[in-house]
Every structure is written in C-alpha cells, then in structure tokens.
The first five atom37 places (N, CA, C, CB, O) and aatype in JSON, in Angstrom:
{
  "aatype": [20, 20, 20, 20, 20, 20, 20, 20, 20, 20, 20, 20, 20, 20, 20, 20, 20, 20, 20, 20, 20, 20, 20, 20, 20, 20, 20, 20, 20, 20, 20, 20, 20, 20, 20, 20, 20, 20, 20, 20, 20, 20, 20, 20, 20, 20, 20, 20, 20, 20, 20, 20, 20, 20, 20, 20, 20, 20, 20, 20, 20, 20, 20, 20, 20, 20, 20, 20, 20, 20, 20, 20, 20, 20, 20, 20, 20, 20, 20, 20, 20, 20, 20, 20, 20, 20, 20, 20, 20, 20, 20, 20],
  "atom_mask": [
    [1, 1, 1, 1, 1],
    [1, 1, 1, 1, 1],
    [1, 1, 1, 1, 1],
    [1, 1, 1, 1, 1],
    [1, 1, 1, 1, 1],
    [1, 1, 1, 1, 1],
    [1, 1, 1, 1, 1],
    [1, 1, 1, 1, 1],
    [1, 1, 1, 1, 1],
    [1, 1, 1, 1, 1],
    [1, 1, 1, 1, 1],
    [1, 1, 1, 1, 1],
    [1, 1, 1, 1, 1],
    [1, 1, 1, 1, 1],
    [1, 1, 1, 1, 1],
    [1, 1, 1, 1, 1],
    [1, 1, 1, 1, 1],
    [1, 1, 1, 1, 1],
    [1, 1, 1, 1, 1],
    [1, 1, 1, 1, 1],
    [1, 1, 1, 1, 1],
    [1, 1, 1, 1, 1],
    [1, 1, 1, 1, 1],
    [1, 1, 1, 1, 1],
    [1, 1, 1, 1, 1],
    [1, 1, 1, 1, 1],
    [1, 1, 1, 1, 1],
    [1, 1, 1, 1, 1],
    [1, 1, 1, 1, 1],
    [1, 1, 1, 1, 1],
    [1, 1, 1, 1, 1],
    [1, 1, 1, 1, 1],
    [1, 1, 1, 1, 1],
    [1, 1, 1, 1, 1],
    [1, 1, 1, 1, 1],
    [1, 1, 1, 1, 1],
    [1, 1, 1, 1, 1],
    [1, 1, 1, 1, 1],
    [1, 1, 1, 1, 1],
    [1, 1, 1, 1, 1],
    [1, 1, 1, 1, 1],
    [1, 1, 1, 1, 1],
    [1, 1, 1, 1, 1],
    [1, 1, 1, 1, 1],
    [1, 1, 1, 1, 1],
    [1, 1, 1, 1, 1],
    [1, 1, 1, 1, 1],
    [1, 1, 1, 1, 1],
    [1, 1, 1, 1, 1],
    [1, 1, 1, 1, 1],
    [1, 1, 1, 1, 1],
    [1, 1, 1, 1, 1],
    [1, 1, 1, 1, 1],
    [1, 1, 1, 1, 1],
    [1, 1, 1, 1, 1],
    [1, 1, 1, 1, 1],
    [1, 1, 1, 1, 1],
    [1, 1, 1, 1, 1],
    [1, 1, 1, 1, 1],
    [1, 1, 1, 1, 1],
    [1, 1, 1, 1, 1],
    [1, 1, 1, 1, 1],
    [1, 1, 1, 1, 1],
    [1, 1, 1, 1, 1],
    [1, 1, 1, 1, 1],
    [1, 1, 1, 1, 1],
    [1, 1, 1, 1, 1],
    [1, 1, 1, 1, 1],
    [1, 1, 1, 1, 1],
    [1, 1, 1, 1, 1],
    [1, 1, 1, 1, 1],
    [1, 1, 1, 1, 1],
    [1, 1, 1, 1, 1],
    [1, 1, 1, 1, 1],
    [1, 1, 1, 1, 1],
    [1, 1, 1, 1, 1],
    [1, 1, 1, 1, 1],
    [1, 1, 1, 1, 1],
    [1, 1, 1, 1, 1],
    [1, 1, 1, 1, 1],
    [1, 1, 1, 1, 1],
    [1, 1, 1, 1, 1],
    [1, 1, 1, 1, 1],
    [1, 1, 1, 1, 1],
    [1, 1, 1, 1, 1],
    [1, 1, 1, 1, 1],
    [1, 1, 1, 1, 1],
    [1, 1, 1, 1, 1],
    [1, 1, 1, 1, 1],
    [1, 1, 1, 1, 1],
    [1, 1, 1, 1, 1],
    [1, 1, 1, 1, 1]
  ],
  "atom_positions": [
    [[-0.46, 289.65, 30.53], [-1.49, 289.96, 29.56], [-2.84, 289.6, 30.16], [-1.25, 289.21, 28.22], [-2.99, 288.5, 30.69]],
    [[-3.99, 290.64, 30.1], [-5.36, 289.82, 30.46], [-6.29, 289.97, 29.27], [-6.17, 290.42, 31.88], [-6.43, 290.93, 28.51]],
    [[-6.79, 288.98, 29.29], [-8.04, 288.32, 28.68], [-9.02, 288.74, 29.32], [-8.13, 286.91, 28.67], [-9.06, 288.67, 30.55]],
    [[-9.9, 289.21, 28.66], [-11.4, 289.41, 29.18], [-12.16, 288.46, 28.83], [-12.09, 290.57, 28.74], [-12.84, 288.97, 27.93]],
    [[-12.55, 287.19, 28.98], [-13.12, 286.57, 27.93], [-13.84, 286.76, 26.45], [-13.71, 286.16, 28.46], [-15.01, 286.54, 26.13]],
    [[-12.83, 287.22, 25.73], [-13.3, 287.57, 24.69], [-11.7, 286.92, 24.02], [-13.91, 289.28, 24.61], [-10.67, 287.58, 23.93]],
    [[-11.85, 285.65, 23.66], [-11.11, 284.6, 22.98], [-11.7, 284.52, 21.63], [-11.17, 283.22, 23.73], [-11.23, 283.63, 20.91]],
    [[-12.27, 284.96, 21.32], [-12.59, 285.36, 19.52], [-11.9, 286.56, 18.83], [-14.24, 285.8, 19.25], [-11.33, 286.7, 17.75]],
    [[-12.12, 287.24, 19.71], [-10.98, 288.5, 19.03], [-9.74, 287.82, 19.3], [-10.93, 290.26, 19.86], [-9.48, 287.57, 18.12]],
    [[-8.66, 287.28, 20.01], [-7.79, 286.8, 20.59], [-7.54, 286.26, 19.05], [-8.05, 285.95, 21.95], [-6.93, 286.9, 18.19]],
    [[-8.03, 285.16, 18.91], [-7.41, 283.76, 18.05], [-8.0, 284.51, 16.89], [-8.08, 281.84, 18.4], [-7.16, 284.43, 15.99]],
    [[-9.15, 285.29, 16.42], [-8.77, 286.15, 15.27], [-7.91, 287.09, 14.9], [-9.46, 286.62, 15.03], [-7.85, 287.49, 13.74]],
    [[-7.24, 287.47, 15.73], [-6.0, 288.36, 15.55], [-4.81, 287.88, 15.42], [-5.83, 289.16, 16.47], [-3.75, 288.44, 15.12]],
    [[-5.16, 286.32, 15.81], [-3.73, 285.6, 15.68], [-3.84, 284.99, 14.5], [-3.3, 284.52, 16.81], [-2.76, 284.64, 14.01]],
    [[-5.07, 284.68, 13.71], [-4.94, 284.24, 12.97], [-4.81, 285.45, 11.4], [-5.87, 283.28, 13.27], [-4.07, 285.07, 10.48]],
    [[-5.42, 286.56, 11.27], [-4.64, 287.51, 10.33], [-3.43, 287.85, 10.63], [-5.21, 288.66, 10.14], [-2.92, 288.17, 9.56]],
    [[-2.52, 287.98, 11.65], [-1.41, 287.76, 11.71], [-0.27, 286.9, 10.82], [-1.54, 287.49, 12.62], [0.69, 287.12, 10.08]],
    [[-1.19, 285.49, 11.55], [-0.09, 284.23, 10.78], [-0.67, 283.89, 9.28], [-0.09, 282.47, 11.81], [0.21, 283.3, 8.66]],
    [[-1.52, 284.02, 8.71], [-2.25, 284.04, 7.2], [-1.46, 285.47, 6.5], [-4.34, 284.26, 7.34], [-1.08, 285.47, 5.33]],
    [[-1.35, 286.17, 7.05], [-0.39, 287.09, 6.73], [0.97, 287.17, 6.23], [-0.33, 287.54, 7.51], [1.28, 287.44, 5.07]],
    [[1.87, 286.88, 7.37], [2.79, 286.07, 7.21], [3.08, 285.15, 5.92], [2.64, 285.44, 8.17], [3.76, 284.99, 4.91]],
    [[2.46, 284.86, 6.4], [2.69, 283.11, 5.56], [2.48, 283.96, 3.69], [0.61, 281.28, 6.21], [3.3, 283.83, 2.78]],
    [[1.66, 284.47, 3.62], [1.16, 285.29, 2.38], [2.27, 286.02, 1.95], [-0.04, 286.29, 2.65], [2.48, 286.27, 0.77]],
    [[2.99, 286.36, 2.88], [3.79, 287.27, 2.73], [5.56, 286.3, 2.18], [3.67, 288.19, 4.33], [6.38, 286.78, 1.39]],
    [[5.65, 285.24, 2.74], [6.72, 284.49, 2.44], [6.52, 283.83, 1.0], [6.92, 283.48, 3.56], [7.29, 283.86, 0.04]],
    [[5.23, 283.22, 1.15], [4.68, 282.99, -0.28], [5.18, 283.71, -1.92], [3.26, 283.41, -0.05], [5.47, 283.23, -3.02]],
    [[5.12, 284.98, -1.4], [5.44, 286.16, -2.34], [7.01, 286.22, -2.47], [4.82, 287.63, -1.73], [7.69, 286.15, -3.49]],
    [[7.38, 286.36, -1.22], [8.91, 286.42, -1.4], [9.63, 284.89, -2.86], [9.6, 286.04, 0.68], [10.07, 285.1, -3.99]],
    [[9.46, 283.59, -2.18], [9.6, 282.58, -2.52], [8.96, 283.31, -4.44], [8.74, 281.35, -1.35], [9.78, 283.55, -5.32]],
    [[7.79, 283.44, -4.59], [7.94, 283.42, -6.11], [8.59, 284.44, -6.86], [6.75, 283.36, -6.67], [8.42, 284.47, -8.08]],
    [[9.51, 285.53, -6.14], [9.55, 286.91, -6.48], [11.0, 286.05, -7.23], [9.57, 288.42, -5.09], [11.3, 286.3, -8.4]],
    [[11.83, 285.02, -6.36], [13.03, 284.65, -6.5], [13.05, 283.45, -7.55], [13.58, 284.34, -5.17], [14.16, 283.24, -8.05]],
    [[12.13, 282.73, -7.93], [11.65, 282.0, -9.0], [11.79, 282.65, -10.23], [10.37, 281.67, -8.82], [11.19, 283.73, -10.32]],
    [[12.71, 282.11, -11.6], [12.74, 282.87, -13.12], [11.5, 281.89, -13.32], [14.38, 282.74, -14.4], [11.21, 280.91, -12.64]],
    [[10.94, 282.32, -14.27], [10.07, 281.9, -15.31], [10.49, 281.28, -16.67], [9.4, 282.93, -15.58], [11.19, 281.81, -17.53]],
    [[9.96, 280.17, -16.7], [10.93, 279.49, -17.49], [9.85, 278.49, -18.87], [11.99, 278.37, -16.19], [9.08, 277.59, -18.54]],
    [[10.02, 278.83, -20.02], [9.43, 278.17, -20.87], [10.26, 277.15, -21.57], [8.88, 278.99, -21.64], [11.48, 277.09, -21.67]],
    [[9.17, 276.23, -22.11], [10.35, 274.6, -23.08], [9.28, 274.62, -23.64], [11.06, 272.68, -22.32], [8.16, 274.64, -23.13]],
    [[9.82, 274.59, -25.63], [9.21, 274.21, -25.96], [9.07, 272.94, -26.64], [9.02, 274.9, -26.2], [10.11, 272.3, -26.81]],
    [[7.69, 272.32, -27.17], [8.17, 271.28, -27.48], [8.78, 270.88, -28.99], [7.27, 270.58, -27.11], [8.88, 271.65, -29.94]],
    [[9.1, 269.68, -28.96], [10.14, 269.6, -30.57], [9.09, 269.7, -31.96], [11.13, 267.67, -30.75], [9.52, 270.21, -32.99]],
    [[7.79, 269.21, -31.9], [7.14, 269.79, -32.94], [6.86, 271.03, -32.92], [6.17, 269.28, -33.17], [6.72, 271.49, -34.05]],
    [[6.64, 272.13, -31.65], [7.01, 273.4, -32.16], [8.22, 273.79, -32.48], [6.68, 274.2, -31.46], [8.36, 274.62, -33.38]],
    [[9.28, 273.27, -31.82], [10.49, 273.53, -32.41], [11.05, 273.45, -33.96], [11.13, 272.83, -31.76], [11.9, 274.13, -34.53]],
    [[10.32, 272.43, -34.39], [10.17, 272.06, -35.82], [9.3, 273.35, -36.58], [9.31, 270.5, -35.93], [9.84, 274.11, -37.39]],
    [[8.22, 273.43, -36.27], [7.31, 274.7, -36.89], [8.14, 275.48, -36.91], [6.08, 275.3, -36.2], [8.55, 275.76, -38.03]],
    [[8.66, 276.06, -35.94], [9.49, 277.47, -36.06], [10.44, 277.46, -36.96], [10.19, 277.92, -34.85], [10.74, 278.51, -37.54]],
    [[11.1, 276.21, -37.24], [12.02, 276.04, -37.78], [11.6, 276.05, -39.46], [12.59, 274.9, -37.15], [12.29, 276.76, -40.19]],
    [[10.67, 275.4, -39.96], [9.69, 275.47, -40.9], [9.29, 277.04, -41.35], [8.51, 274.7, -40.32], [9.48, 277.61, -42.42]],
    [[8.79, 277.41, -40.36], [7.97, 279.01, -40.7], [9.35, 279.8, -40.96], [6.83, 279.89, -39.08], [9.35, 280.43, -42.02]],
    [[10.27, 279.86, -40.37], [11.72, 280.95, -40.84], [12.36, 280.46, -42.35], [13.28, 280.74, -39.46], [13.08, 281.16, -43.06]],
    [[12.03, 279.42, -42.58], [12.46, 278.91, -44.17], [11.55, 279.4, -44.7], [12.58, 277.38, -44.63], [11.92, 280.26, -45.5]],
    [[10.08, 279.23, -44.63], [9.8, 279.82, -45.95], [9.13, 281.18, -45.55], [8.82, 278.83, -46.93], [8.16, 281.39, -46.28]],
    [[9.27, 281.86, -44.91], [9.81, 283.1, -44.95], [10.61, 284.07, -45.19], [9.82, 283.22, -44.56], [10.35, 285.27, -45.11]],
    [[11.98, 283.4, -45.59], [13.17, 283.34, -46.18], [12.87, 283.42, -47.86], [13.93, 281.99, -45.66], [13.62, 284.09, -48.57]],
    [[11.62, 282.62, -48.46], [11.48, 282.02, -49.77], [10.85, 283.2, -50.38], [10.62, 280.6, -49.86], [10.18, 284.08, -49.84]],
    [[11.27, 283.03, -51.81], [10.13, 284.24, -52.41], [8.62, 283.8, -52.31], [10.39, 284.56, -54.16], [8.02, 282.75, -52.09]],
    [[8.2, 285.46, -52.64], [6.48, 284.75, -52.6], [5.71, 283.91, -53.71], [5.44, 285.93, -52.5], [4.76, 283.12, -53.67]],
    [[6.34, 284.29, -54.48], [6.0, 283.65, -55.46], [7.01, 283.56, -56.89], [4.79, 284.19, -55.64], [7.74, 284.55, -56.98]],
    [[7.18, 282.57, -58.02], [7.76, 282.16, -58.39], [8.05, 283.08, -59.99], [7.35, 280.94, -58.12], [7.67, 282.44, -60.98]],
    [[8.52, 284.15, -60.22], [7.72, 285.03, -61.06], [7.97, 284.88, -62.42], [7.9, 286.36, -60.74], [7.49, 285.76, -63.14]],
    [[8.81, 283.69, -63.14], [9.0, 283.23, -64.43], [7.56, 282.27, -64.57], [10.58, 282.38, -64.6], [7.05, 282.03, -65.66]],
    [[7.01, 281.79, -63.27], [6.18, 280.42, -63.56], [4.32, 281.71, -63.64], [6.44, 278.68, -61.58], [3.37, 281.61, -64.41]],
    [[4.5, 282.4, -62.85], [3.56, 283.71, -62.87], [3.43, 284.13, -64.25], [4.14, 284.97, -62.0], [2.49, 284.08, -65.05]],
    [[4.62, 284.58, -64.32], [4.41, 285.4, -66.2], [4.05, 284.58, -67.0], [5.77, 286.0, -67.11], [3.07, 284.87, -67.69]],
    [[4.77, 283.12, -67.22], [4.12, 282.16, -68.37], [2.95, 281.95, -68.54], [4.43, 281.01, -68.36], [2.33, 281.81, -69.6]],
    [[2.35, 281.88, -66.7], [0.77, 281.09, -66.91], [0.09, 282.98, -67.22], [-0.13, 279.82, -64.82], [-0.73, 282.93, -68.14]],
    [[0.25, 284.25, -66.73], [-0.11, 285.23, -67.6], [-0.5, 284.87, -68.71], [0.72, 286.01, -67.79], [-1.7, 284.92, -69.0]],
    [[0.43, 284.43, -69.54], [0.54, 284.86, -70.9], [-0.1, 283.81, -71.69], [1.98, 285.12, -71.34], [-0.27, 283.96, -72.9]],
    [[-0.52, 282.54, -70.93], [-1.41, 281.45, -71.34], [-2.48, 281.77, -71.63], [-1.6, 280.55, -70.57], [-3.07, 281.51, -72.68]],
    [[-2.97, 282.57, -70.45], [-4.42, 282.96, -69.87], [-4.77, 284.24, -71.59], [-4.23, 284.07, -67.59], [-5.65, 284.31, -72.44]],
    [[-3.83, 284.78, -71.37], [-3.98, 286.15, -72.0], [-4.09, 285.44, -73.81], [-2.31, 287.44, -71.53], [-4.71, 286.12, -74.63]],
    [[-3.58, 284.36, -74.18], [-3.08, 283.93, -75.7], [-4.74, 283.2, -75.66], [-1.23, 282.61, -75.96], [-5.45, 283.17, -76.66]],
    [[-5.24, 282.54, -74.08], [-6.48, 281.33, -74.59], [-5.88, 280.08, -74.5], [-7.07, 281.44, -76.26], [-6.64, 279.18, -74.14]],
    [[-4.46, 279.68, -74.79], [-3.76, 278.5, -74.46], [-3.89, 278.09, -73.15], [-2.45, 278.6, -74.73], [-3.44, 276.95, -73.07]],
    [[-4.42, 278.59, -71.71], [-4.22, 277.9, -70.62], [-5.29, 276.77, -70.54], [-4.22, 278.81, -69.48], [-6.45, 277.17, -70.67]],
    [[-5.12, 275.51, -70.37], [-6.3, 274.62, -70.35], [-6.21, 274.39, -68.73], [-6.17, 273.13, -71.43], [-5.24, 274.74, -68.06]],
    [[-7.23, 273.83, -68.26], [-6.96, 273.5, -66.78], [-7.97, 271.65, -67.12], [-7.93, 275.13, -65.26], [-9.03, 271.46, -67.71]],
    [[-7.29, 270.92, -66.64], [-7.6, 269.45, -66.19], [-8.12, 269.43, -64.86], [-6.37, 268.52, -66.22], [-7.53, 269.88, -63.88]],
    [[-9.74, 268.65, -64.84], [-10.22, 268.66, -63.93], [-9.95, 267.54, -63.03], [-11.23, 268.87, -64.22], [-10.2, 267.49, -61.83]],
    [[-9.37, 266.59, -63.83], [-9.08, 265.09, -63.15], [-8.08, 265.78, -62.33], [-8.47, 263.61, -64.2], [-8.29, 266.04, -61.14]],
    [[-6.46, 266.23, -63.25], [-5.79, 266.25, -62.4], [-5.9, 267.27, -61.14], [-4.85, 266.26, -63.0], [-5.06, 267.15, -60.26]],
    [[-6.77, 268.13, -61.04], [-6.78, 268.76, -59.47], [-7.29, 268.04, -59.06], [-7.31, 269.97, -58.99], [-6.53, 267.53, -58.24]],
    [[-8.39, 267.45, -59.05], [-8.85, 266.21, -57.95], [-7.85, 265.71, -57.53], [-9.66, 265.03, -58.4], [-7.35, 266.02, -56.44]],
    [[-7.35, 264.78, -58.39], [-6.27, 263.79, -57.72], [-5.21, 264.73, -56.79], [-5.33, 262.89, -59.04], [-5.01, 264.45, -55.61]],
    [[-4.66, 265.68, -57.35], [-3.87, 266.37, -56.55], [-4.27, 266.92, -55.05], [-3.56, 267.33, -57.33], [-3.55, 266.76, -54.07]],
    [[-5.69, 267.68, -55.03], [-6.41, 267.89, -54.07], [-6.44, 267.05, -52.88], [-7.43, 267.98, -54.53], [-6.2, 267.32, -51.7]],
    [[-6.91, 265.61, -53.68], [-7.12, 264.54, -52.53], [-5.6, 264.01, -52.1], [-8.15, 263.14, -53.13], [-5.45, 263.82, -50.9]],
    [[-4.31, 263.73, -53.1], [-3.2, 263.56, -52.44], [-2.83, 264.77, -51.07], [-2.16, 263.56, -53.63], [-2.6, 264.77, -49.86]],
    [[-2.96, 265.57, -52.07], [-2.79, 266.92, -50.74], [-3.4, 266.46, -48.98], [-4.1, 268.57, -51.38], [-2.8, 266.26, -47.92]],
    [[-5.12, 266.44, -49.47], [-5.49, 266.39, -47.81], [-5.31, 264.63, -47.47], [-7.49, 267.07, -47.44], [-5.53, 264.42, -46.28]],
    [[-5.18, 264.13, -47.78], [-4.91, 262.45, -47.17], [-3.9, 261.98, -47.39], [-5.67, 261.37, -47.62], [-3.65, 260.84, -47.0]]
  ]
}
C-alpha cells in the first residue's frame, strides 16, 4: 500500500469505517431487545379502581327520581352546614 503523505484522509477513512460499524452493531443489539413495561402497584391499584366503577351504574335512578320530585313538590331543602362539613371531610 502507498501513502502519499496524506495521513488525514487515511485515519479519516478509518475512522467512518469503524464509527460505522460500531453504529451498525449498536442497532443490531437493540433490534433483539423486547420492550418491556412494569407498572407500578399504585397504578396497578388505579386500574383496578377505574374497571369497578366503570362496571357501576351512572347514576342511582330511584335516588334521581325522589330528589326530582322534591325539587318539583318545593319539599327539597338543602343544609348549608351540612355541605361544608361534608366538602371539607371530602378534601382533608
């Protein structure tokens, strides 16, 4: 083999070569890799949560019609204490 002194083209050609390569095994190696998810147990729990009451009716339709028919007679009263209290049990 001769060299002209021109050792820059030389060792740049050797080096897209082996960056090449190597790029190229890289690919192989993840092609053979599954992909693999875990989830964790509080999502495992959610999911488990969200398919129950998705399962549930939407709504309760004997407890629907009564308060209807409250609203509709003037009998529905609403207590302001008790939603507070309920409200605040709810978020704390």
């Amino acid at each position: 083999m001769l060299i002209n002194n021109n050792i820059q083209a030389v060792t740049g050609a050797y080096n897209v070569s082996s960056t090449g390569s190597a790029r190229r095994n890289g690919s192989v190696d993840r092609a053979h890799k599954a992909d693999e998810v875990v989830f964790s147990n509080e999502a495992q729990s959610f999911s488990n949560m969200l398919q129950k009451i998705r399962g549930m009716d939407e709504s309760r339709a004997e407890k629907v019609e009564a308060l209807r028919q409250q609203v509709a007679d003037g009998t529905y009263e609403v207590n302001g204490k008790d939603i507070a209290d309920h409200l605040l049990n709810a978020r704390f």
